[in-house]
C-alpha positions as CSV (number, residue, x, y, z in Angstrom):
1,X,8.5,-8.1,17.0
2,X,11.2,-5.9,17.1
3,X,10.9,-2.4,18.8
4,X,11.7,-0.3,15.2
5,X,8.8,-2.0,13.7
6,X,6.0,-0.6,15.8
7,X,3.7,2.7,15.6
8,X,4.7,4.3,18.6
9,X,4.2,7.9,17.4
10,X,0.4,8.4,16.6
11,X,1.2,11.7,15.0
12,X,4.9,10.7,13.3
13,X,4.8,9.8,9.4
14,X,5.6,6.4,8.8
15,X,7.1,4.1,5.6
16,X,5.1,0.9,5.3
17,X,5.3,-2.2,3.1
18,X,2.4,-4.7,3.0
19,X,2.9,-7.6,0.7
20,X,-0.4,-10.2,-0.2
21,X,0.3,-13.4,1.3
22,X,2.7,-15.9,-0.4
23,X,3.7,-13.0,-2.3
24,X,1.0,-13.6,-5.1
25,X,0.5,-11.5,-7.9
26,X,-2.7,-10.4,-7.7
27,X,-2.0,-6.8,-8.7
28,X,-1.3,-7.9,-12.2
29,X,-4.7,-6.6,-13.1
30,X,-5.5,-3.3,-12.9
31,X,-9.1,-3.4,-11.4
32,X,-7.4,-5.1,-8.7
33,X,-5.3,-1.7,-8.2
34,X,-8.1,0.5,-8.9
35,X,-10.0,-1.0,-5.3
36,X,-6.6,-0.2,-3.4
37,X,-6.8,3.4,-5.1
38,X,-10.8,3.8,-4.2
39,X,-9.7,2.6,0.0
40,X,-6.9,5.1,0.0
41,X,-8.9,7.9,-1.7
42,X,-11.6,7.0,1.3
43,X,-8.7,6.8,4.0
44,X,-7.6,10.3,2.5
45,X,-11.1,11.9,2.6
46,X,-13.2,10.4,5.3
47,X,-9.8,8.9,7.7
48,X,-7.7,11.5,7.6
49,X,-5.0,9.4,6.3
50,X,-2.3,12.6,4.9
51,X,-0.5,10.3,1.6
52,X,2.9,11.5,1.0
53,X,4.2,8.7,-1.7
54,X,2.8,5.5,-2.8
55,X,3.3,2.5,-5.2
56,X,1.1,-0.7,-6.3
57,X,3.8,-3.0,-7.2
58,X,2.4,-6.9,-8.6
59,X,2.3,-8.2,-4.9
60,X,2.7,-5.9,-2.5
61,X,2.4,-1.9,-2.2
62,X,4.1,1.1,-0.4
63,X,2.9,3.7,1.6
64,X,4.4,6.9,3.4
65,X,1.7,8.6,5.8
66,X,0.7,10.3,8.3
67,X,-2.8,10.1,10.5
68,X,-3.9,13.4,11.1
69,X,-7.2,13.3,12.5
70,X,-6.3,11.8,16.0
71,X,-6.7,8.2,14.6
72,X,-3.6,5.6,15.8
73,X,-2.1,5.1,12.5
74,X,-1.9,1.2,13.4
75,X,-5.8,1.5,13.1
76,X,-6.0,3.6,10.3
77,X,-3.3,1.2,8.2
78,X,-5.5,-2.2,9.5
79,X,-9.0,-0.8,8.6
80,X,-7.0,-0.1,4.9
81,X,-6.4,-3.5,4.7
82,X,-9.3,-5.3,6.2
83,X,-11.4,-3.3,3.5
84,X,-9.3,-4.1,0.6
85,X,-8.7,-7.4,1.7
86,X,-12.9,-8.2,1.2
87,X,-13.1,-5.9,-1.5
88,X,-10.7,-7.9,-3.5
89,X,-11.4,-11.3,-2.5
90,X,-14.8,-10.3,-3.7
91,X,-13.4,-8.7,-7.1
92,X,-11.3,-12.1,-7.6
93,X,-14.7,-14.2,-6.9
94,X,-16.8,-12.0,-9.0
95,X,-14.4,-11.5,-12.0
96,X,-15.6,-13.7,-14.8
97,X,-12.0,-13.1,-16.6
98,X,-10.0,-14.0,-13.3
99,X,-8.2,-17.7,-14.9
100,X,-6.7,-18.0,-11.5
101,X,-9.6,-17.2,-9.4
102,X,-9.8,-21.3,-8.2
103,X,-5.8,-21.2,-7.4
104,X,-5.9,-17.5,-5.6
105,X,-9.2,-18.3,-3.5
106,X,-8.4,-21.7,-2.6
107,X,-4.6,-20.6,-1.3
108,X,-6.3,-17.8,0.8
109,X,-8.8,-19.7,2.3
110,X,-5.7,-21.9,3.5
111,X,-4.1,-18.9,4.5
112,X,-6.9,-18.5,7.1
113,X,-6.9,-21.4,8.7
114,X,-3.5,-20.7,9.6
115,X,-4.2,-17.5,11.6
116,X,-6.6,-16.9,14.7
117,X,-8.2,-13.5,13.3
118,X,-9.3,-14.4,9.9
119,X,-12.3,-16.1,9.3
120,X,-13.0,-16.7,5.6
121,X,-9.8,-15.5,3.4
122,X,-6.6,-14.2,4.3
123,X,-5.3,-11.7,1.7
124,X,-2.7,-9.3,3.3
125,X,0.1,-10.8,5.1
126,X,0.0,-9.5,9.0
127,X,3.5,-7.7,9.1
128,X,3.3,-4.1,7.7
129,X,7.6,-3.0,8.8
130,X,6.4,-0.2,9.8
131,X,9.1,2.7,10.6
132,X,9.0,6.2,11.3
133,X,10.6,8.5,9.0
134,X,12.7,11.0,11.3
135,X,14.7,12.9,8.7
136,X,14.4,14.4,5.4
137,X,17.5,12.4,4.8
138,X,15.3,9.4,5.2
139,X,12.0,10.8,4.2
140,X,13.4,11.3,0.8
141,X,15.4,8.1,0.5
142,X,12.2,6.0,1.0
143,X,10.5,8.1,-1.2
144,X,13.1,7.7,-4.4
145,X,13.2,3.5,-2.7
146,X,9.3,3.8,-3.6
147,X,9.4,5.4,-6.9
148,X,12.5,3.2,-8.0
149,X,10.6,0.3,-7.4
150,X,8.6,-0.2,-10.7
151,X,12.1,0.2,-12.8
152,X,14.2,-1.7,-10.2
153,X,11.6,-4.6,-11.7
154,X,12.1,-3.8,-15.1
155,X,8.3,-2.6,-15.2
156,X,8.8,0.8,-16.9
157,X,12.3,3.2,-17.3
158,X,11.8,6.0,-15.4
159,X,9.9,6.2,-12.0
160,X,7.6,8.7,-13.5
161,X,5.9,6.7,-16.2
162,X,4.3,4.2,-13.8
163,X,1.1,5.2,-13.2
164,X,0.1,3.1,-10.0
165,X,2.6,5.3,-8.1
166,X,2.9,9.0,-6.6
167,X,6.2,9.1,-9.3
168,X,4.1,11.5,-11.7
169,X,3.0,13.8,-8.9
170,X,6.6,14.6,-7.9
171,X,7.7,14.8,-11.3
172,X,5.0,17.8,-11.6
173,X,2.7,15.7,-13.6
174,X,-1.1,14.9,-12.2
175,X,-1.1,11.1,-10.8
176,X,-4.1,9.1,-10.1
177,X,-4.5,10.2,-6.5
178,X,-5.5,13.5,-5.6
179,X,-4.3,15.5,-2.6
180,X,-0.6,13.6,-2.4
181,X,1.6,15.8,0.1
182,X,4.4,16.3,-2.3
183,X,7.6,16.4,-0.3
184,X,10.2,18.7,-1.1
185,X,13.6,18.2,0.5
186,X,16.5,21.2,-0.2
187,X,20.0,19.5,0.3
188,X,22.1,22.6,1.6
């Protein structure tokens, strides 16, 4: 793995994409969102996970944050996914309206087998990209890169009207997290 795409600063804030394996669209349903919501809210209140801009895209999400409670942001990022990883699995199994639950489960469980760690379904994909944002230069083109996102896919028109995103909060609207570290960058 290359050097850029490794935590190296515990404290540095960091851009990350993690995409569900074979690039499945699980996140078409929106209970399936709302468990990746609940983990971050948790990581935010109990992890000291500091959430500066998000998006839930169909398959994959991304993330800018920062650990501030002396937790390696590598850990912080895996316990995230580890927990949504059951607590979607188990949401897909349980889900009486799921019509692809048979196709989904079946291509995790053979996800699984492929890797040494997993035991019983492998949701996430392993590689996270992750990459330390060093200016505001580059803190704010990730951000407007994450917001863009839903209208890049022809989802909604403007950033702000997607709702599984931090778009509304930095358009001064309330969004579905709380506590979202709204940067502000001043071009001089």
């Amino acid at each position: 793995m290359s050097r850029n795409y490794k935590f190296h600063n515990p404290e540095g804030l960091y851009f990350v994409s993690f995409a569900v394996v074979g690039w499945l669209d699980v996140f078409t349903r929106n209970e399936y969102k709302d468990l990746v919501l609940e983990s971050l809210t948790f990581c935010q209140k109990n992890k000291g996970m500091e959430i500066h801009a998000w998006c839930i895209m169909t398959n994959h999400v991304h993330l800018i944050f920062r650990s501030i409670e002396n937790e390696k942001p590598e850990l912080l990022l895996g316990d995230f996914k580890r927990f949504t990883s059951r607590s979607i699995t188990k949401a897909i199994q349980e889900n009486p309206r799921e019509s692809r639950k048979e196709f989904l489960l079946d291509f995790f469980k053979n996800e699984a087998v492929k890797t040494s760690n997993t035991t019983n379904f492998q949701f996430w994909r392993h590689d996270n990209k992750p990459i330390e944002l060093w200016s505001n230069e580059v803190i704010q083109q990730k951000i407007d890169y994450i917001h863009n996102n839903p209208v890049e896919e022809g989802i909604v028109f403007r950033p702000e009207d997607y709702k599984y995103s931090s778009a509304p909060d930095y358009a001064g609207e309330k969004g579905l997290l709380e506590d979202i570290c709204v940067f502000q960058y001043f071009k001089i």
